[in-house]
C-alpha positions as CSV (number, residue, x, y, z in Angstrom):
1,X,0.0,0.0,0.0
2,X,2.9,2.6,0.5
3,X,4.2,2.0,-2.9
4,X,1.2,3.5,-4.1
5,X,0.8,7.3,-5.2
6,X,0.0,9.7,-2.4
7,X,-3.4,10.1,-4.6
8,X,-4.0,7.0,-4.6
9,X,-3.8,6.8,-0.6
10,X,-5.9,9.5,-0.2
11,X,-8.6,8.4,-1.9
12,X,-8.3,5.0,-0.3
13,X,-8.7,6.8,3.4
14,X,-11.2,9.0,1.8
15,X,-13.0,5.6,0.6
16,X,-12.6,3.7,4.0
17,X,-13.8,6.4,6.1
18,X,-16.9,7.3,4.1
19,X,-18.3,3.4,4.2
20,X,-17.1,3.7,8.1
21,X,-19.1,7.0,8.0
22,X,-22.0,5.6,6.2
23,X,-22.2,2.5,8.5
24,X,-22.4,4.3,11.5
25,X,-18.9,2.9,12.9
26,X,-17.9,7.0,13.7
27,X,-22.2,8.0,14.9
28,X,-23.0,11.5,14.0
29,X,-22.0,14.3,16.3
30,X,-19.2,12.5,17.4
31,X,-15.6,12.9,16.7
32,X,-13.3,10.7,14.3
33,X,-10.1,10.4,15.6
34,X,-7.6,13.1,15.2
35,X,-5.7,13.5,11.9
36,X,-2.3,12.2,13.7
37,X,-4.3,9.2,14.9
38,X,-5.6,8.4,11.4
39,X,-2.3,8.5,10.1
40,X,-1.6,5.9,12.4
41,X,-4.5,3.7,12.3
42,X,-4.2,3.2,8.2
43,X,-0.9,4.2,8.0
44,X,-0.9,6.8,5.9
45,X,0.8,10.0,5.5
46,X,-0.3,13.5,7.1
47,X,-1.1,15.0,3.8
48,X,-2.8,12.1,2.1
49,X,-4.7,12.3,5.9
50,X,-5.4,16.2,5.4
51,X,-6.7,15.8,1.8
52,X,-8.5,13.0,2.9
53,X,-11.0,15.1,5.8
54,X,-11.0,18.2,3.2
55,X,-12.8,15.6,1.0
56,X,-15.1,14.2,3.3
57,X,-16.1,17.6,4.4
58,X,-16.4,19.1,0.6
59,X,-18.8,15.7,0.2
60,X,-20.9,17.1,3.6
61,X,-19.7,14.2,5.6
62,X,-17.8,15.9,8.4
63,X,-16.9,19.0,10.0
64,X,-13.5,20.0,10.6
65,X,-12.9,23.1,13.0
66,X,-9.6,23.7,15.2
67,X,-10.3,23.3,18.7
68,X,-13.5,21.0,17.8
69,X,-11.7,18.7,16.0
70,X,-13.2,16.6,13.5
71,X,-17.1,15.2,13.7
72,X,-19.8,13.6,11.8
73,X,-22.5,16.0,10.4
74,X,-26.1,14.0,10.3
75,X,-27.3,12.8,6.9
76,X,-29.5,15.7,6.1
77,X,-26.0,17.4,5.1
78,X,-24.7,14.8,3.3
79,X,-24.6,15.8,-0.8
80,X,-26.6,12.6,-1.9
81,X,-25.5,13.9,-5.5
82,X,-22.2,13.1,-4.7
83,X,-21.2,9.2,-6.6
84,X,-18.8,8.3,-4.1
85,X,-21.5,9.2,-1.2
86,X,-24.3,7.6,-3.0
87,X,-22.4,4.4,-3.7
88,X,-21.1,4.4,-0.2
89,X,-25.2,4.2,1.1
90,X,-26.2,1.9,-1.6
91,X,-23.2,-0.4,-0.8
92,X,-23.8,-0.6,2.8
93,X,-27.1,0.2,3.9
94,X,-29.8,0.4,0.4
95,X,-33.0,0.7,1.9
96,X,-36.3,0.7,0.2
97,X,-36.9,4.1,1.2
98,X,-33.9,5.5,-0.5
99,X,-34.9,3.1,-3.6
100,X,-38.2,5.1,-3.3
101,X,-36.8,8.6,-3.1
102,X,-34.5,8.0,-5.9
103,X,-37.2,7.0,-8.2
104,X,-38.9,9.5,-7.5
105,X,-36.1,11.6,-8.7
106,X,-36.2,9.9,-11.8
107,X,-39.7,10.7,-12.2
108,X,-39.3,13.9,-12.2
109,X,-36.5,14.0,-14.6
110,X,-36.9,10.9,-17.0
111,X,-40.0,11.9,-19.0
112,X,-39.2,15.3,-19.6
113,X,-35.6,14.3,-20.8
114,X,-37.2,11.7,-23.3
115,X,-40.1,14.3,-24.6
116,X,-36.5,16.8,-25.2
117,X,-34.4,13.9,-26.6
118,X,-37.4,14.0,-29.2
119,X,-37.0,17.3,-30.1
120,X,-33.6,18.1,-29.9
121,X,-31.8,14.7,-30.3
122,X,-28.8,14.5,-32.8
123,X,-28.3,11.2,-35.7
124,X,-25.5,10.1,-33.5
125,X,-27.3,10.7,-30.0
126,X,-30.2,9.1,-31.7
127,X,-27.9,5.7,-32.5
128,X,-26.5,5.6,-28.9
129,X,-30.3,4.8,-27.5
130,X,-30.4,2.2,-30.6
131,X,-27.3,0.7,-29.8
132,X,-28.3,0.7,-26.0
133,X,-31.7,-0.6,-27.5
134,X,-29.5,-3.5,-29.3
135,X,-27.3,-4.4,-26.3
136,X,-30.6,-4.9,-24.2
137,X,-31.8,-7.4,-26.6
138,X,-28.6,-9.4,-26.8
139,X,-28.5,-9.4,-23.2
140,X,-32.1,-11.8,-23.3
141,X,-29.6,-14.3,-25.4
142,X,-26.7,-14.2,-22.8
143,X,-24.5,-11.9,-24.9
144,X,-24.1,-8.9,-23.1
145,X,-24.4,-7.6,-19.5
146,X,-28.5,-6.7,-18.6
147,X,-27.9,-4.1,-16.0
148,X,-25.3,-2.4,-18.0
149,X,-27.3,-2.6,-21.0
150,X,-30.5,-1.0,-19.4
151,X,-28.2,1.4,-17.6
152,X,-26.8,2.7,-21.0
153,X,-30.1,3.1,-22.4
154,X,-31.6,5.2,-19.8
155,X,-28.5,7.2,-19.5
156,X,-27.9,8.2,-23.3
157,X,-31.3,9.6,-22.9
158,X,-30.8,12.4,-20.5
159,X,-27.5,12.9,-23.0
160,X,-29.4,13.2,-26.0
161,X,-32.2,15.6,-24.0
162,X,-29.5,18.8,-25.1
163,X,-29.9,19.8,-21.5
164,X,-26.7,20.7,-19.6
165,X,-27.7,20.0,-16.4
166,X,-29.7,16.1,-17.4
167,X,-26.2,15.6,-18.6
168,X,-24.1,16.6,-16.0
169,X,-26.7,13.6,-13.8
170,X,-25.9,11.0,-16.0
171,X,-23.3,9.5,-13.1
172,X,-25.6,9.9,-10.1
173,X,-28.3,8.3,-12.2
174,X,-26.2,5.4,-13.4
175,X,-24.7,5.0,-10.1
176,X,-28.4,4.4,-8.4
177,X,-29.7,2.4,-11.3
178,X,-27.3,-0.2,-10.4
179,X,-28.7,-1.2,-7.1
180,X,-32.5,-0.2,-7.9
181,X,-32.6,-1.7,-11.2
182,X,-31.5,-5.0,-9.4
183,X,-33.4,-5.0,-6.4
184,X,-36.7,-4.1,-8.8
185,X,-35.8,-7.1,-11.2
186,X,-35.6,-9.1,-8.1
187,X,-39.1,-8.3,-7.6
188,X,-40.5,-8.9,-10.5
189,X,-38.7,-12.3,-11.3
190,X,-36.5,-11.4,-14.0
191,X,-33.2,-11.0,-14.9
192,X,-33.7,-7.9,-17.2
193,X,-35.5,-5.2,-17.7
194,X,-38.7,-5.1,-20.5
195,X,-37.4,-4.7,-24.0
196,X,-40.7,-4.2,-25.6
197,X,-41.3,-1.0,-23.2
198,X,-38.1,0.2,-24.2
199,X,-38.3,0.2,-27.8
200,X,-41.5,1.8,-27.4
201,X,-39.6,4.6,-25.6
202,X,-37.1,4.4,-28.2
203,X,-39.4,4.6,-31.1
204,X,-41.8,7.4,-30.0
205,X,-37.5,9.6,-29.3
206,X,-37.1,8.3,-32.9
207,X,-40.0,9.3,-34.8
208,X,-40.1,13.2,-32.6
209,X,-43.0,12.5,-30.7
210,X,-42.4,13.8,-27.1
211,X,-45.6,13.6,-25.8
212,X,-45.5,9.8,-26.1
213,X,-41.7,9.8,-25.3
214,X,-42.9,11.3,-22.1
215,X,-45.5,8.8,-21.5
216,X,-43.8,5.7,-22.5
217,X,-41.1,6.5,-19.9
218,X,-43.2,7.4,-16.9
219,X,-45.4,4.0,-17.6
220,X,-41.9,2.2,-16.7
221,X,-41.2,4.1,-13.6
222,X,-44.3,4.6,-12.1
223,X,-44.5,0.9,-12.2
224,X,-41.0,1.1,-11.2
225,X,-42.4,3.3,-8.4
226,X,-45.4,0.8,-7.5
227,X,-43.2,-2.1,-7.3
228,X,-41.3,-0.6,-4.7
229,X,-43.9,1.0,-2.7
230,X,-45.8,-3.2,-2.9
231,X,-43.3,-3.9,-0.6
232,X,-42.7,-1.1,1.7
């Protein structure tokens, strides 16, 4: 592990103590250790230590104040929009509520990126949801990954909606969609998603309709939604 770039340490720290965050090891308004004991306890430099708590603080985790040392803020701080934050939560503790939350997100954003992927989606944009489109049918015969397939589709969608900030959520969405895509399979008893739905969704982008764009998407999340809330 010392052989490895100071970078590379920090983010490993930064890593390890957001799951240890996330799981409650350090509670919230308590202290972590000191910065000189953290060096110790994963023996790693002072910097790599220092960069490591700015992190976590920039991300909402912690506070770090002279004379108060350093402590855990409570979730409500936390920037859920942060990857590393989500996937720390979704890795250690995904709980149906969350699942819920996040869907809801997606309900909010999904149609109305489709219905502006119909108006303003470019020839190549246009064969990224087809390819995605293609991948989800190979992945019925074994020949590609289902998740990532599905993942891709619903993610070159906010792309080709020509708006800056749908694009800029493309990570955060993806990130989620691989734990709630799963756990809503699960569910339902498959091991992928609907094909037929999507290609509708595809087809109404495609032929610049995004009235039915917009529809054809919220169908698959408000049953998305409903699936979720069956077994709340």
């Amino acid at each position: 592990m010392n052989s490895s770039p100071r970078q590379n340490l920090t983010h490993q720290l930064t890593h390890d103590l957001g799951i240890a965050i996330v799981k409650g090891v350090y509670p919230v308004g308590e202290g972590l250790p000191s910065e000189a004991d953290l060096c110790i306890e994963y023996d790693v430099s002072r910097s790599s230590t220092r960069e490591a708590v700015k992190m976590l603080s920039a991300k909402g985790l912690i506070s770090s104040r002279p004379k108060q040392g350093i402590r855990v803020l409570p979730e409500s701080n936390w920037n859920m929009f942060d990857t590393d934050v989500l996937k720390w939560i979704l890795s250690s503790k995904p709980s149906l509520a969350l699942l819920k939350e996040f869907t809801q997100v997606r309900v909010a954003l999904e149609p109305q990126a489709a219905a502006l992927a119909a108006m303003n989606a470019s020839e190549a944009q246009l064969a990224a949801i087809e390819k995605a489109l293609e991948r989800m049918v190979e992945a019925e015969q074994g020949l590609d990954d289902p998740l990532e397939a599905d993942i891709a589709f619903h993610t070159s969608i906010l792309i080709a909606s020509g708006n800056r900030f749908f694009v800029q959520l493309t990570e955060f969405i993806g990130t989620a969609l691989r734990v709630s895509i799963r756990y809503t399979n699960k569910i339902k008893g498959v091991s992928g998603a609907d094909v037929q739905k999507h290609a509708e969704i595809f087809n109404a982008i495609k032929a610049r309709d995004p009235k039915l764009a917009r529809t054809a998407v919220s169908m698959i999340l408000d049953e998305a939604l409903e699936l979720i809330e069956s077994k709340l």
